[in-house]
N, CA, C and O atoms as a GROMACS GRO file, in nm:
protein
  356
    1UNK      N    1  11.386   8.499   7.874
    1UNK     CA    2  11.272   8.553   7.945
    1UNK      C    3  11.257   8.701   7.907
    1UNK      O    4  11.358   8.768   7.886
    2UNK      N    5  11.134   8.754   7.897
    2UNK     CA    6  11.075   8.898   7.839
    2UNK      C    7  11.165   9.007   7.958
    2UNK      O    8  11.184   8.986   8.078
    3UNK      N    9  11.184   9.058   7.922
    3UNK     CA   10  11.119   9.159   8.046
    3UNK      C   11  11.076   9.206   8.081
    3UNK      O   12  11.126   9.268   8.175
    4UNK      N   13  10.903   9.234   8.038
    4UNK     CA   14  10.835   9.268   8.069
    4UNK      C   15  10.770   9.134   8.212
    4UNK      O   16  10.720   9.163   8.320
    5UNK      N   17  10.795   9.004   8.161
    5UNK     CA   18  10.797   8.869   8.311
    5UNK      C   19  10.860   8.888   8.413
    5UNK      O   20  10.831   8.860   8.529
    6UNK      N   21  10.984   8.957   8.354
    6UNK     CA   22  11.087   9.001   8.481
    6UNK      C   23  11.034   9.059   8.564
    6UNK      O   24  11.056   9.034   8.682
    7UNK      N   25  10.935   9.169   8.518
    7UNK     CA   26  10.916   9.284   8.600
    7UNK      C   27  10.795   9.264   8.690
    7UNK      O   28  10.749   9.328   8.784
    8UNK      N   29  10.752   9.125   8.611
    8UNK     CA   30  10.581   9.102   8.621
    8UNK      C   31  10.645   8.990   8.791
    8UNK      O   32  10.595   9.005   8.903
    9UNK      N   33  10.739   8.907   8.763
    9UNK     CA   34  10.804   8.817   8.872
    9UNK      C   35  10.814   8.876   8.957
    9UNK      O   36  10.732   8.860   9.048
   10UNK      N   37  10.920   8.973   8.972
   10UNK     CA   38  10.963   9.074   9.039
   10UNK      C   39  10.847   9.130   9.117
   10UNK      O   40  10.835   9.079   9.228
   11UNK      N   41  10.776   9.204   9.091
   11UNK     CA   42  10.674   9.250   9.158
   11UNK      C   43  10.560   9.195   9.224
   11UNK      O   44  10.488   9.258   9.302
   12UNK      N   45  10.538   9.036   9.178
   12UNK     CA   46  10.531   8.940   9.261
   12UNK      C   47  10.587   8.877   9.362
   12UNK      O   48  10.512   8.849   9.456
   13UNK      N   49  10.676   8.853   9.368
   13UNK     CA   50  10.783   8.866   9.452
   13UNK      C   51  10.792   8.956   9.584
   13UNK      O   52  10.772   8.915   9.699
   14UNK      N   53  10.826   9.091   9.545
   14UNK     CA   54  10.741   9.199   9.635
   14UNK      C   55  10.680   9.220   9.678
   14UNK      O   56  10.698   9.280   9.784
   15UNK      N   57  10.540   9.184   9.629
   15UNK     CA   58  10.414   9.159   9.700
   15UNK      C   59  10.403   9.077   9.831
   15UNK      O   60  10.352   9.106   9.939
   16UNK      N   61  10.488   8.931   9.775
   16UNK     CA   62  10.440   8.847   9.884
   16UNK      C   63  10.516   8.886   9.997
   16UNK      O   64  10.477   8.871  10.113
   17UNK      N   65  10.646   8.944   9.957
   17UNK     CA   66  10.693   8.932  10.054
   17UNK      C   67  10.665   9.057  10.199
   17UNK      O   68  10.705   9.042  10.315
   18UNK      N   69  10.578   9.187  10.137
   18UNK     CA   70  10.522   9.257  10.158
   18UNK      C   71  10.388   9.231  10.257
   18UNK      O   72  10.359   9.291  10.360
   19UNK      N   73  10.339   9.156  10.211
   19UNK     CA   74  10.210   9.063  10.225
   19UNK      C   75  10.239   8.950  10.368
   19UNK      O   76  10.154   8.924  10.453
   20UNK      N   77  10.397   8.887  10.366
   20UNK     CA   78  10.416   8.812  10.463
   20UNK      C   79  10.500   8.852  10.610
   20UNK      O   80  10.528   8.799  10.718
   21UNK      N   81  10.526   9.012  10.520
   21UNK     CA   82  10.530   9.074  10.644
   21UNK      C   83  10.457   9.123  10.705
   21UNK      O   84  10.488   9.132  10.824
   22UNK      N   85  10.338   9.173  10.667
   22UNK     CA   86  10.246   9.229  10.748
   22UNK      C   87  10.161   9.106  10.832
   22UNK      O   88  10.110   9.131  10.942
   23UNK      N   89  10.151   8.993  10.782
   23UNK     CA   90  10.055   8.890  10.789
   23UNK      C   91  10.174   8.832  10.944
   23UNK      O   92  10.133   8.785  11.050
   24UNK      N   93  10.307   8.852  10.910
   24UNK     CA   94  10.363   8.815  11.037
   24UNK      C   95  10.380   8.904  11.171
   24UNK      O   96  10.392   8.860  11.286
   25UNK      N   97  10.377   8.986  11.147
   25UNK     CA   98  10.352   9.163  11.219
   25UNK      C   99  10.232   9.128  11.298
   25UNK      O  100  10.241   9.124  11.420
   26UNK      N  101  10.119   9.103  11.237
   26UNK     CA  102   9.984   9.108  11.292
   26UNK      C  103   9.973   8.954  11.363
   26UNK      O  104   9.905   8.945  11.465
   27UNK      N  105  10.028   8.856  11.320
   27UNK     CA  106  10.037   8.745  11.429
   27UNK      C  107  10.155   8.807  11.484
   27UNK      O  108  10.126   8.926  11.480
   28UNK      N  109  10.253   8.799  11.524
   28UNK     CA  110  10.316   8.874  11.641
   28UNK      C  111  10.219   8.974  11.783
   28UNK      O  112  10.237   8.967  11.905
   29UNK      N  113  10.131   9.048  11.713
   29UNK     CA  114  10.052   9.108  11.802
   29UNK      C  115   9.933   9.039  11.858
   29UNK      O  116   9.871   9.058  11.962
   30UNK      N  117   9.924   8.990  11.802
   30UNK     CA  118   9.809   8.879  11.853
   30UNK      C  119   9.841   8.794  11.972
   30UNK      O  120   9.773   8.775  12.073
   31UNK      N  121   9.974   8.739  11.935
   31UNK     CA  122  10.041   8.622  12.037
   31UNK      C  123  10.112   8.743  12.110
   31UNK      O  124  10.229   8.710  12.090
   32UNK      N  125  10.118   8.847  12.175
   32UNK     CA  126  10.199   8.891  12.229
   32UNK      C  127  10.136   8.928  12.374
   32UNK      O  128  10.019   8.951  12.404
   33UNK      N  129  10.239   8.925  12.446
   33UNK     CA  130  10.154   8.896  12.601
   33UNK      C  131  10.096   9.069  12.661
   33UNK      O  132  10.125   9.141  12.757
   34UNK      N  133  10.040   9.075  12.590
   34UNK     CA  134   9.990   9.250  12.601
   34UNK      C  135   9.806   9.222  12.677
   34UNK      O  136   9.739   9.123  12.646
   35UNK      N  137   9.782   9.273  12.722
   35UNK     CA  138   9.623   9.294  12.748
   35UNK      C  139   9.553   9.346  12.617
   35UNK      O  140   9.620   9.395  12.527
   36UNK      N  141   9.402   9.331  12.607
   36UNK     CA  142   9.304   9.359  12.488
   36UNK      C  143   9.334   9.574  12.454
   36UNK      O  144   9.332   9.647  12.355
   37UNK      N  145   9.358   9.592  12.612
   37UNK     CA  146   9.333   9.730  12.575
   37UNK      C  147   9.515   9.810  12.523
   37UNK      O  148   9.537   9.910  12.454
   38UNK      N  149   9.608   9.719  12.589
   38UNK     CA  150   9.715   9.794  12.529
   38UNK      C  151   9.785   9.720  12.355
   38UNK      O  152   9.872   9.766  12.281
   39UNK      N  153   9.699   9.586  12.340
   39UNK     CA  154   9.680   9.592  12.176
   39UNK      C  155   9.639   9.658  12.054
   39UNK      O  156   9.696   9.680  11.948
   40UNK      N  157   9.484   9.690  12.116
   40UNK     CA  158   9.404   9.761  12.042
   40UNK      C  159   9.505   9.943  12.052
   40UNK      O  160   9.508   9.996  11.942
   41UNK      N  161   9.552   9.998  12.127
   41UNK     CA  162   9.582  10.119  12.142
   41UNK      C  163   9.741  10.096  12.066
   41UNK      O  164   9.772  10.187  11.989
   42UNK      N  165   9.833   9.993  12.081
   42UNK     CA  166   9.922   9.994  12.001
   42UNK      C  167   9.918   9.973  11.825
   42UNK      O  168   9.994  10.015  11.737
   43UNK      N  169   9.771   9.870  11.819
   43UNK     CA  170   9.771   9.828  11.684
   43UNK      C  171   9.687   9.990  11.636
   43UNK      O  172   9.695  10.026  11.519
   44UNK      N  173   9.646  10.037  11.690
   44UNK     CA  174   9.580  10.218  11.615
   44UNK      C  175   9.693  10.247  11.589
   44UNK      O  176   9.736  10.254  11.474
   45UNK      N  177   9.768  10.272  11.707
   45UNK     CA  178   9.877  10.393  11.639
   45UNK      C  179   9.958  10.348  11.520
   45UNK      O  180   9.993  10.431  11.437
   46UNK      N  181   9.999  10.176  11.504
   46UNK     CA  182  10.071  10.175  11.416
   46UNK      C  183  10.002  10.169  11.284
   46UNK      O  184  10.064  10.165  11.178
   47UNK      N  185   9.829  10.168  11.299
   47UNK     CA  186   9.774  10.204  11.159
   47UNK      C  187   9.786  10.314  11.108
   47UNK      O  188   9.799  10.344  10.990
   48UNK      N  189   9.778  10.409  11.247
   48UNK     CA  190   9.780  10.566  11.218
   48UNK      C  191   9.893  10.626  11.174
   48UNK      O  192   9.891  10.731  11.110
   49UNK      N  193  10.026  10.547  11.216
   49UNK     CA  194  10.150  10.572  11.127
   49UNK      C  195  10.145  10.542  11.012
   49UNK      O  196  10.193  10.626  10.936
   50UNK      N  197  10.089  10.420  10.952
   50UNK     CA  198  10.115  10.343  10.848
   50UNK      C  199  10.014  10.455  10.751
   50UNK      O  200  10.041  10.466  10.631
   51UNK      N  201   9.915  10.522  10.803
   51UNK     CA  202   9.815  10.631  10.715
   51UNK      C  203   9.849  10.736  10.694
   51UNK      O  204   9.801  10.807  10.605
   52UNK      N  205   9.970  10.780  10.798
   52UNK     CA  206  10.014  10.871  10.742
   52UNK      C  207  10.161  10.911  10.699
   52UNK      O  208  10.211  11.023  10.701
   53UNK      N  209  10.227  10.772  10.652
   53UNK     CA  210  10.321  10.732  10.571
   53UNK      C  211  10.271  10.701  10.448
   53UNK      O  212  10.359  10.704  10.362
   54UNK      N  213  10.183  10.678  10.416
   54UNK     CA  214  10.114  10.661  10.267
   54UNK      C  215  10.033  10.820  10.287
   54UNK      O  216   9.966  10.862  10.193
   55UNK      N  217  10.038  10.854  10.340
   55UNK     CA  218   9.970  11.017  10.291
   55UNK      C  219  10.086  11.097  10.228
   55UNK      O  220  10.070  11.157  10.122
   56UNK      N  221  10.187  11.095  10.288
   56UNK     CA  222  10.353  11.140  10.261
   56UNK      C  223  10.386  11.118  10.102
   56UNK      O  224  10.420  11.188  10.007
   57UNK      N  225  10.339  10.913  10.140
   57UNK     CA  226  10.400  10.875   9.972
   57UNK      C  227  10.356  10.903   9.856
   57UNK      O  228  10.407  10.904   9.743
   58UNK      N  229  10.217  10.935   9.913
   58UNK     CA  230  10.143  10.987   9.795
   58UNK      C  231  10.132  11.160   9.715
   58UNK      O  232  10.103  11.212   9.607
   59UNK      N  233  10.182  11.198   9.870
   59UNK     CA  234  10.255  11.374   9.817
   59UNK      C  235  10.346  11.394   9.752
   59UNK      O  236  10.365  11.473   9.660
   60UNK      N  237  10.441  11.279   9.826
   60UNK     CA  238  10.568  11.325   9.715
   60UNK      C  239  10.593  11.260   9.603
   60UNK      O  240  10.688  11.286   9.528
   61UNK      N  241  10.503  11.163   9.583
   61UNK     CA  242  10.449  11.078   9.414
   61UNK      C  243  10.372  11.240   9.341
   61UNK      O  244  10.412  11.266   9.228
   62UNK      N  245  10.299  11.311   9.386
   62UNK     CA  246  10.265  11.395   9.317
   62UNK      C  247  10.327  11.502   9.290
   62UNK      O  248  10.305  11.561   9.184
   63UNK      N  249  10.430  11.555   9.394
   63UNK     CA  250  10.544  11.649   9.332
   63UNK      C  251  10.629  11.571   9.262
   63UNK      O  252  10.686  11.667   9.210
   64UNK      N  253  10.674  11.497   9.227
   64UNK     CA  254  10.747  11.399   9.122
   64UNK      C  255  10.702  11.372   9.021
   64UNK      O  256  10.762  11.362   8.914
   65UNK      N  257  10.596  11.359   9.040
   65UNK     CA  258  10.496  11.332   8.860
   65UNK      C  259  10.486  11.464   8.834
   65UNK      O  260  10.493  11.485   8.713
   66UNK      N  261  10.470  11.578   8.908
   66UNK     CA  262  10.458  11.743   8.841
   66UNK      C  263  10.567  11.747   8.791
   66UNK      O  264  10.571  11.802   8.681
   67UNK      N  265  10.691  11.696   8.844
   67UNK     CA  266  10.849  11.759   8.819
   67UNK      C  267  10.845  11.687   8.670
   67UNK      O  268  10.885  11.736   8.564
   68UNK      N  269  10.772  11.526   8.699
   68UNK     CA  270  10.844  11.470   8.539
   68UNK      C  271  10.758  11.530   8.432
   68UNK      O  272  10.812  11.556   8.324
   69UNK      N  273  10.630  11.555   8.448
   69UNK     CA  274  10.540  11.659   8.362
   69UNK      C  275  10.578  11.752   8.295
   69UNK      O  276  10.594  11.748   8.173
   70UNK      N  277  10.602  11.878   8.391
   70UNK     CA  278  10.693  12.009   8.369
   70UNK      C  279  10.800  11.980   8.242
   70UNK      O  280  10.787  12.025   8.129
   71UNK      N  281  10.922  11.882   8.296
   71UNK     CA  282  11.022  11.867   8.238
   71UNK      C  283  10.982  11.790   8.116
   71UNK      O  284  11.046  11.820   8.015
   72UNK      N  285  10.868  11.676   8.102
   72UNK     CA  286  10.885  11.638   7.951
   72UNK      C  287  10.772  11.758   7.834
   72UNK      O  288  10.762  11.769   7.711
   73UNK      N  289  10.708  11.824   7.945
   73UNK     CA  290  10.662  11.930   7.846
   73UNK      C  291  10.751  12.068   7.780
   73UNK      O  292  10.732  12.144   7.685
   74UNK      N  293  10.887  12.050   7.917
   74UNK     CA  294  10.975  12.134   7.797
   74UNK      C  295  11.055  12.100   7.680
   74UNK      O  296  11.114  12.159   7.590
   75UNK      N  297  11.033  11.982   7.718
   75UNK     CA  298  11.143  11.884   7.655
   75UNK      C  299  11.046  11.898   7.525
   75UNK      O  300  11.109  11.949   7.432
   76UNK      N  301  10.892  11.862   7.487
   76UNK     CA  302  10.871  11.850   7.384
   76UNK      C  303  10.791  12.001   7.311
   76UNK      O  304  10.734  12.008   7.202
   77UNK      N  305  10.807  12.080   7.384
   77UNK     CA  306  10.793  12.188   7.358
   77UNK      C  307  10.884  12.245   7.280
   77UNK      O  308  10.842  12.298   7.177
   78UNK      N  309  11.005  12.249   7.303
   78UNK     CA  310  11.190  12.228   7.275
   78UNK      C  311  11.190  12.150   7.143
   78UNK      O  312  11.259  12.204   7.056
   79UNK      N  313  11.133  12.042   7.110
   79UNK     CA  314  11.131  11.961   7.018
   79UNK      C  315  11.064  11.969   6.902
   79UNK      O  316  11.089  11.919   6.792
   80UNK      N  317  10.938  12.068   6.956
   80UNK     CA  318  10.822  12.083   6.847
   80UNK      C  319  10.945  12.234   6.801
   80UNK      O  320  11.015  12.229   6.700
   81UNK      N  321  10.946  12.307   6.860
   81UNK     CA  322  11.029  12.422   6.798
   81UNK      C  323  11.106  12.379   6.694
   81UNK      O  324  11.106  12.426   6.580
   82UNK      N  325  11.170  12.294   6.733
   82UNK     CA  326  11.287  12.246   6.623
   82UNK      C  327  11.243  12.174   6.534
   82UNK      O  328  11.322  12.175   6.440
   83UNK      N  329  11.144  12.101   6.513
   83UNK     CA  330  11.079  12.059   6.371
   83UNK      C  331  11.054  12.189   6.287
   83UNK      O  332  11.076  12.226   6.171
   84UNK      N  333  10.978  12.256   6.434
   84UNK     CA  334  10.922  12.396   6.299
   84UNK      C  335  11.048  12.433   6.227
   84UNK      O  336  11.073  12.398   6.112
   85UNK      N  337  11.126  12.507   6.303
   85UNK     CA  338  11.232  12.579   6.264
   85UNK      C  339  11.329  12.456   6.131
   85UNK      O  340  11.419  12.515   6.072
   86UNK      N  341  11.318  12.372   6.110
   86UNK     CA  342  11.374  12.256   6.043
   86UNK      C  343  11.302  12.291   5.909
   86UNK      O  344  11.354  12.319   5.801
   87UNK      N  345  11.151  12.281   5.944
   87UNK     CA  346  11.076  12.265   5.810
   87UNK      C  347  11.004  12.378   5.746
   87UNK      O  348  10.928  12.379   5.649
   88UNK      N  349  11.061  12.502   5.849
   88UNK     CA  350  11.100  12.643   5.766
   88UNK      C  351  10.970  12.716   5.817
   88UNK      O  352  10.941  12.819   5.755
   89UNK      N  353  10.881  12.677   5.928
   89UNK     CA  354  10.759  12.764   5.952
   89UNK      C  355  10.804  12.875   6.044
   89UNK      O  356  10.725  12.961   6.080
   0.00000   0.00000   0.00000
């Protein structure tokens, strides 16, 4: 098997199981012996967590992609030097 299938399985995999948790989460609240108004006020907040846990993930996905940026531009910055210096410019 590739591994590029592996990765493709794998992340299928993830998904669903991602997918069958939330899908079981949200029947849980449904069947749960709560009134209309303390559902609706519990199911906000845990969207409003869940929005601003992906606001988080997405900040620190972008200081991480700056860090790997930074670092492979010294890296080939570093690299181009040393061709020059190799091929005598």
């Amino acid at each position: 098997m590739k591994q590029k299938d592996i990765n493709h399985s794998a992340a299928r995999f993830l998904c669903s199981i991602f997918f069958s948790l939330s899908a079981g989460i949200f029947i849980g609240f449904l069947f749960a012996p709560k009134s209309g108004a303390k559902f609706r006020k519990d199911l906000k907040s845990w969207l409003i967590e869940l929005i601003e846990r992906g606001k988080f993930a997405v900040e620190e996905a972008k200081v991480y992609g700056s860090e790997f940026i930074d670092k492979s531009r010294e890296k080939v910055e570093d690299l181009s030097s040393r061709i020059k210096n190799d091929l005598g410019h």
